[in-house]
C-alpha positions as protocol buffer text, in pm:
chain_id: "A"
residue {
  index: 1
  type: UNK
  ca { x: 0 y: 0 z: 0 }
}
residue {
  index: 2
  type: UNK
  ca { x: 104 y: 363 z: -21 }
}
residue {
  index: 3
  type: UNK
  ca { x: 178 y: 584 z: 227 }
}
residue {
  index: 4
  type: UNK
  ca { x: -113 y: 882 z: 241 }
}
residue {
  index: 5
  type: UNK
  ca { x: 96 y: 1160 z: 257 }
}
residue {
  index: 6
  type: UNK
  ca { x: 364 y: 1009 z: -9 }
}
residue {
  index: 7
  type: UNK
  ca { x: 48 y: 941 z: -258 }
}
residue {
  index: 8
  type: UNK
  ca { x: -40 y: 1263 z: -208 }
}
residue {
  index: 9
  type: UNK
  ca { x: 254 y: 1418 z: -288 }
}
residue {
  index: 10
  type: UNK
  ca { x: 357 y: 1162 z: -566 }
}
residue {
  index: 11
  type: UNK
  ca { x: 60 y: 1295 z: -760 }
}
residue {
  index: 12
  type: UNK
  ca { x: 228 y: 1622 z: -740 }
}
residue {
  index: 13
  type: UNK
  ca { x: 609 y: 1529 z: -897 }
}
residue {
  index: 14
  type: UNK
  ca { x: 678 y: 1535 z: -1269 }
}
residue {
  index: 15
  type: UNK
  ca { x: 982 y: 1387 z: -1342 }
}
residue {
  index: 16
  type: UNK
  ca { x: 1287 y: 1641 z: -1493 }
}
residue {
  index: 17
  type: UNK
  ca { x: 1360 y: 1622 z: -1865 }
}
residue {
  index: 18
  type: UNK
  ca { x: 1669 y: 1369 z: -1830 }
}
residue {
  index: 19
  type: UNK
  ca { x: 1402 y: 1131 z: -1653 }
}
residue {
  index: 20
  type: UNK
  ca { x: 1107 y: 1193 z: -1835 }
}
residue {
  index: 21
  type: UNK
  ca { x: 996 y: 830 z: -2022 }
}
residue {
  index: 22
  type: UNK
  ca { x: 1211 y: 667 z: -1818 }
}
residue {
  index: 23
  type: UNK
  ca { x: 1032 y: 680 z: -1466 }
}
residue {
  index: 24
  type: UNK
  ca { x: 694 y: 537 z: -1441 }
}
residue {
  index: 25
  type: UNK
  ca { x: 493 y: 747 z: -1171 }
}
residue {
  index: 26
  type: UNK
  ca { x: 399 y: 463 z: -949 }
}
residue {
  index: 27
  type: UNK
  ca { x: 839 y: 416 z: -912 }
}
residue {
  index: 28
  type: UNK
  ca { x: 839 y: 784 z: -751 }
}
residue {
  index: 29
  type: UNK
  ca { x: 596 y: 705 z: -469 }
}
residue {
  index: 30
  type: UNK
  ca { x: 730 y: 576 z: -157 }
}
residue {
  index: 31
  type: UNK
  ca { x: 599 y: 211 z: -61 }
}
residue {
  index: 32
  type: UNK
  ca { x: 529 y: 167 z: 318 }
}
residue {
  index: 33
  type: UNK
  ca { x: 474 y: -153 z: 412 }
}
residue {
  index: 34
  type: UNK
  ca { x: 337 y: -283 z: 806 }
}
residue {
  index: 35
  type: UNK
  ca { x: 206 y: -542 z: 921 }
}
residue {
  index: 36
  type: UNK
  ca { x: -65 y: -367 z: 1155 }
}
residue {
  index: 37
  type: UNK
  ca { x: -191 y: -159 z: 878 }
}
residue {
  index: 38
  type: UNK
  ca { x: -545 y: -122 z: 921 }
}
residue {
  index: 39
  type: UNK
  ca { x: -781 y: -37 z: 576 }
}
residue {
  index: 40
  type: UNK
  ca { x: -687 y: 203 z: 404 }
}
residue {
  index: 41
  type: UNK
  ca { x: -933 y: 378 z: 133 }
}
residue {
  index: 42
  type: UNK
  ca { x: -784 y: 652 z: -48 }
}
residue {
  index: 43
  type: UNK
  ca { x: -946 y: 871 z: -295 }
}
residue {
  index: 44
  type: UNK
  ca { x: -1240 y: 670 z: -258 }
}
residue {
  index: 45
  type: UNK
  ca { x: -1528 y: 683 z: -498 }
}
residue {
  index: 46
  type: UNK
  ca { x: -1896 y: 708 z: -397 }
}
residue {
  index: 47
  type: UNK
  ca { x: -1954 y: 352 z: -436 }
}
residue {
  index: 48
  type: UNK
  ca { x: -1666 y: 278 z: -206 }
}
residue {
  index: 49
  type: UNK
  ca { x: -1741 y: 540 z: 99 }
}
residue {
  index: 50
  type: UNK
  ca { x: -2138 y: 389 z: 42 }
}
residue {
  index: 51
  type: UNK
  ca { x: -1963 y: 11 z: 72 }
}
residue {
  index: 52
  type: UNK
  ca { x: -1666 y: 138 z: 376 }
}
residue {
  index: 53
  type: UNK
  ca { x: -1852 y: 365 z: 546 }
}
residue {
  index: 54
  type: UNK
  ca { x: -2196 y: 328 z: 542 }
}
residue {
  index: 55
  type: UNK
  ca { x: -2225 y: -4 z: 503 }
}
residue {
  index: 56
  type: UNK
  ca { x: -1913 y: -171 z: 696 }
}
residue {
  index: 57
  type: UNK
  ca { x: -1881 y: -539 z: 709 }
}
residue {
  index: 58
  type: UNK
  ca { x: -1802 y: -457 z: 1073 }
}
residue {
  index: 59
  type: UNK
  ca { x: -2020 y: -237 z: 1246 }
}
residue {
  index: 60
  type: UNK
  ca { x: -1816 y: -205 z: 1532 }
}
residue {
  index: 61
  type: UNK
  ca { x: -1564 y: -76 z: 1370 }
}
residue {
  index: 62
  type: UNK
  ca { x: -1475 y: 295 z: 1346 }
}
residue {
  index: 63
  type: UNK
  ca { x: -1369 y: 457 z: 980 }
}
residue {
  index: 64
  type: UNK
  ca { x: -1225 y: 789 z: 1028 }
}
residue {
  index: 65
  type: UNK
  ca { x: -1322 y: 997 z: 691 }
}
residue {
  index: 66
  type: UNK
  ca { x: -1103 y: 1258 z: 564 }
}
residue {
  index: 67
  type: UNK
  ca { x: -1217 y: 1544 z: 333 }
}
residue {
  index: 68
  type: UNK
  ca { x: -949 y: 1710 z: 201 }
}
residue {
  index: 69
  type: UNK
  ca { x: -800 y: 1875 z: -124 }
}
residue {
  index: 70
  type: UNK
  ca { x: -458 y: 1822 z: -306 }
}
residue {
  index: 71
  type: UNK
  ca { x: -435 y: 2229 z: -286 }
}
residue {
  index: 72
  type: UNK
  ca { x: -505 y: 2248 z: 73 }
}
residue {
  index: 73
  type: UNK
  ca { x: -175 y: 2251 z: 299 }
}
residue {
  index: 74
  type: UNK
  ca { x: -358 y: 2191 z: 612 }
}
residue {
  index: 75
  type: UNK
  ca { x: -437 y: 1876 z: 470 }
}
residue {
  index: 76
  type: UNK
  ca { x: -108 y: 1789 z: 360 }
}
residue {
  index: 77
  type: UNK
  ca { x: 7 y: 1852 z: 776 }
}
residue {
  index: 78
  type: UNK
  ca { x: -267 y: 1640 z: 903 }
}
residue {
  index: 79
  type: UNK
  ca { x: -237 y: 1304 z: 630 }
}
residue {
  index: 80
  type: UNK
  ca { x: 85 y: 1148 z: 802 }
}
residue {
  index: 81
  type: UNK
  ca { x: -88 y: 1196 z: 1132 }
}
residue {
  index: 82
  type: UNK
  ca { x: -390 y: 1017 z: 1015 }
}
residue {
  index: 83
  type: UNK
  ca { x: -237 y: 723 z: 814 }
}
residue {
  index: 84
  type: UNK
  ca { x: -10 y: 692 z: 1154 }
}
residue {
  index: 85
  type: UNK
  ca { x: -300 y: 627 z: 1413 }
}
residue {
  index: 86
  type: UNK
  ca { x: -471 y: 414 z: 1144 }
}
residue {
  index: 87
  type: UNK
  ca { x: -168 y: 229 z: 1088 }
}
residue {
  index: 88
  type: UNK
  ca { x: -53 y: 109 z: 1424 }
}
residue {
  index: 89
  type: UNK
  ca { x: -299 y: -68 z: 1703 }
}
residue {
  index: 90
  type: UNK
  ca { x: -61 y: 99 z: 1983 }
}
residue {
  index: 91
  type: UNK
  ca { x: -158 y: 463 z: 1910 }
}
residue {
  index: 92
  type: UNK
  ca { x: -521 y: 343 z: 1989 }
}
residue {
  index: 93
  type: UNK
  ca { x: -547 y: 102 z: 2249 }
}
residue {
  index: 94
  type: UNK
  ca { x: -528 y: -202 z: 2023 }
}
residue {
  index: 95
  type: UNK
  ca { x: -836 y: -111 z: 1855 }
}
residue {
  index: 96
  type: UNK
  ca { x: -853 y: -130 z: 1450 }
}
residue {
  index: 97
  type: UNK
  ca { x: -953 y: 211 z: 1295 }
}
residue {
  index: 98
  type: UNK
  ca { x: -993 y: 234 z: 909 }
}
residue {
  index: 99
  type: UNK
  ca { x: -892 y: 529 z: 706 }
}
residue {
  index: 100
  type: UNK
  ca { x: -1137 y: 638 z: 405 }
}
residue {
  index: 101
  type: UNK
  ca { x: -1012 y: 989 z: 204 }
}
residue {
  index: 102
  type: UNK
  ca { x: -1231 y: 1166 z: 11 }
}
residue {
  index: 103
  type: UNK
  ca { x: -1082 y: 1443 z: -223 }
}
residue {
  index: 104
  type: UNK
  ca { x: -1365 y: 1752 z: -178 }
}
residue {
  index: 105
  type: UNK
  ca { x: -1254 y: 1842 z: -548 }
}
residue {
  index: 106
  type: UNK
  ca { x: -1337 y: 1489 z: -769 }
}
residue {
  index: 107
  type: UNK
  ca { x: -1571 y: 1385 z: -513 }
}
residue {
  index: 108
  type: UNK
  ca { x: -1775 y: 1749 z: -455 }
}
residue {
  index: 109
  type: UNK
  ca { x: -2173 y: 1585 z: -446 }
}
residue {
  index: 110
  type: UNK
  ca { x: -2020 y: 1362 z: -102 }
}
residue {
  index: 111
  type: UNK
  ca { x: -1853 y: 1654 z: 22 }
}
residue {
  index: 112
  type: UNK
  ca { x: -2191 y: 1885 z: 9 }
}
residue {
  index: 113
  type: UNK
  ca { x: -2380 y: 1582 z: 145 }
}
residue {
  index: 114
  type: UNK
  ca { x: -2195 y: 1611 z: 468 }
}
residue {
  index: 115
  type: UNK
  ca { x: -2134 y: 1994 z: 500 }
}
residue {
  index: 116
  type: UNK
  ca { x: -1844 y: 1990 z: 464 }
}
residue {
  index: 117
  type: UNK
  ca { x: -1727 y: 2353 z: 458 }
}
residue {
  index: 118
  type: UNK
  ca { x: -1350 y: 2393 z: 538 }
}
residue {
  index: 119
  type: UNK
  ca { x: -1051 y: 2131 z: 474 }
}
residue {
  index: 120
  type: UNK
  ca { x: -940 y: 1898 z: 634 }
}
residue {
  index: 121
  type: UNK
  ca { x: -1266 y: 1770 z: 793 }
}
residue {
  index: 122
  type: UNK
  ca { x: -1214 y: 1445 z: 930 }
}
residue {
  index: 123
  type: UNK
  ca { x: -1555 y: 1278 z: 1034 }
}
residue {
  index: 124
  type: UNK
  ca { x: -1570 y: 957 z: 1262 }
}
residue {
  index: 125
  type: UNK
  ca { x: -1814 y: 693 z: 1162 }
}
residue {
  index: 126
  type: UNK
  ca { x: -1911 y: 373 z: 1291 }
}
residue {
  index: 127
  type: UNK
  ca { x: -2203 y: 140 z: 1220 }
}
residue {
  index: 128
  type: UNK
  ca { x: -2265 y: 384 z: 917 }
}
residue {
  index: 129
  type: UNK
  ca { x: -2363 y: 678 z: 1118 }
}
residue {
  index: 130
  type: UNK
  ca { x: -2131 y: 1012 z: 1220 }
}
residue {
  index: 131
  type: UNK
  ca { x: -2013 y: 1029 z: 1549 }
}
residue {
  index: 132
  type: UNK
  ca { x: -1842 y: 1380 z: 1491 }
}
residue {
  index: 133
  type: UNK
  ca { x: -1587 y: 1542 z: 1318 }
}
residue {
  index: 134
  type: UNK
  ca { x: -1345 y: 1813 z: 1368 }
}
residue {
  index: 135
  type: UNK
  ca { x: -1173 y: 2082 z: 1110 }
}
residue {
  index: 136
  type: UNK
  ca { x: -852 y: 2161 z: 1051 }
}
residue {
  index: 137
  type: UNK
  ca { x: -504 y: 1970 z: 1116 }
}
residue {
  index: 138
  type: UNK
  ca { x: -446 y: 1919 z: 1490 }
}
residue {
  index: 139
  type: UNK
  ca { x: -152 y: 1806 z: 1609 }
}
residue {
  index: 140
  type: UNK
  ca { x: -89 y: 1408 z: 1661 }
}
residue {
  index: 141
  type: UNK
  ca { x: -165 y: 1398 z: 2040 }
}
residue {
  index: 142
  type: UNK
  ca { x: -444 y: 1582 z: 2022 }
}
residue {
  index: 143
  type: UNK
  ca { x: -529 y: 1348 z: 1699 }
}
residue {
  index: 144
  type: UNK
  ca { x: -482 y: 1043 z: 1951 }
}
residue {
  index: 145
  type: UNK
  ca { x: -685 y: 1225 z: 2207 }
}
residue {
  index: 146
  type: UNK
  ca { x: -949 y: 1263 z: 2005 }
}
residue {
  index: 147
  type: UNK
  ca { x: -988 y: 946 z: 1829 }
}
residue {
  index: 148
  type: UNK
  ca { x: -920 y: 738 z: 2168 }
}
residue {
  index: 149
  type: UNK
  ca { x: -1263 y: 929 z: 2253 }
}
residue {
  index: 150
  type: UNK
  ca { x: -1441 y: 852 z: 1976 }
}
residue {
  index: 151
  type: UNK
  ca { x: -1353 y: 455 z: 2044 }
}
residue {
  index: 152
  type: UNK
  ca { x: -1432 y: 495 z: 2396 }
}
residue {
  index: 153
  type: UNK
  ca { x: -1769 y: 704 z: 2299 }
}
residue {
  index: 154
  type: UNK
  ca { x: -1877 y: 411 z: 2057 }
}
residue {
  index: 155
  type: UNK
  ca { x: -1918 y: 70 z: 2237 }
}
């Protein structure tokens, strides 16, 4: 799988003139491999959030959503921190959390059906339904705080 924040930035690179044709664009992206790594769901279509999100195979689960926009440097701050507590059981208890990114620009009619007015928004789901959200990048132990909460708030 690839790392969030090295997709992200990956789909920002053009190779220099002495490269071009010779580097395939997948070669330039860092590869981050783990054997915790929860689901990740990047760039995710409609179909996918409706399959992910609202209807999980595991309603118990939580699915942190993040709305965000290649332009949007906020976002680019906040998407190691997010692939990180997603990634690694330790940062949350042992619990699984899934990660599903939604890019406000491709994907505008989801981002208007949730309201979502200023980038990042990162909404918490479980069982299909919101159990909040917050707005803008916070730093990673706040991140933690928050989404140890949200686990906590949903059994």
């Amino acid at each position: 799988m690839y790392s969030l924040s090295a997709l992200r930035a990956a789909s920002r690179v053009r190779p220099s003139s002495t490269t071009r044709g010779l580097l395939n664009p997948t070669q330039s992206r860092n590869l981050h491999a783990s054997v915790r790594r929860r689901e990740h769901f990047l760039d995710a279509t409609p179909e996918v959030f409706e399959k992910q999100v609202l209807n999980p195979k595991d309603p118990n689960r939580l699915i942190l959503v993040d709305f965000y926009a290649d332009w949007c440097g906020p976002c680019k701050t906040l998407s190691p921190s997010l692939e990180k507590i997603t990634s690694d059981t330790t940062e949350t208890g042992g619990k699984e959390v899934d990660l599903v990114t939604i890019d406000t620009d491709v994907q505008a009619e989801l981002a208007q059906k949730y309201q979502i007015r200023s980038l990042p928004t990162v909404t918490a789901f479980k069982g299909g339904k919101p159990l909040g959200h917050f707005v803008g990048a916070i730093p990673p132990p706040q991140l933690k705080k928050v989404v140890n909460e949200w686990l906590d708030a949903s059994h």
